[in-house]
C-alpha positions as CSV (number, residue, x, y, z in Angstrom):
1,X,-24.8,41.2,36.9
2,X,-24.8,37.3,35.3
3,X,-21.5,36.3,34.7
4,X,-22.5,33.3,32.1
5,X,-20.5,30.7,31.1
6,X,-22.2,29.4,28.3
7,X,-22.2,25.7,29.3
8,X,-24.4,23.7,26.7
9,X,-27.3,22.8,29.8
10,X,-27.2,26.4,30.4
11,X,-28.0,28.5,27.1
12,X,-31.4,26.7,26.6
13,X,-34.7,28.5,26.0
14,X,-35.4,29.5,29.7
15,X,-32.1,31.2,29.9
16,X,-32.6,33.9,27.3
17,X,-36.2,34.4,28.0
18,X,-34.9,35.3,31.6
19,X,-32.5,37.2,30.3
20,X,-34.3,39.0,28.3
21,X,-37.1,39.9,30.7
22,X,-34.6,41.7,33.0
23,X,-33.3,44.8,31.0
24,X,-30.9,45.7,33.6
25,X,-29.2,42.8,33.8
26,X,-25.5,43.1,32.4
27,X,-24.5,39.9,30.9
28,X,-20.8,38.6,30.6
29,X,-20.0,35.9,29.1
30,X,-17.5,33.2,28.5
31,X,-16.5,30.9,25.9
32,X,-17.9,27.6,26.3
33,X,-14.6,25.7,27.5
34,X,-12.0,27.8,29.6
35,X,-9.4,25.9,31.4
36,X,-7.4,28.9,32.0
37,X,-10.0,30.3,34.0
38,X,-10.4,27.3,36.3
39,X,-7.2,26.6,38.5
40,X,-8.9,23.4,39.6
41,X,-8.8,22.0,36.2
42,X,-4.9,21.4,36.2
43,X,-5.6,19.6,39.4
């Protein structure tokens, strides 16, 4: 399981080809900018 958080460094080329080499691998992922999901970030 790669829970992905689709920061800008981390959706380049190498990601998807990784991604795509492992079939079994369940992706989730999150919008780009999420402060909701970071408590820290109201810090």
């Amino acid at each position: 399981m790669l829970v992905w958080d689709n920061y800008t460094h981390h959706v380049d080329a190498a990601m998807r080809e990784l991604i795509a080499a492992r079939s079994r691998l369940t992706v989730f992922r999150f919008p780009s900018y999420t402060p909701d999901l970071n408590p820290a970030e109201s810090v």
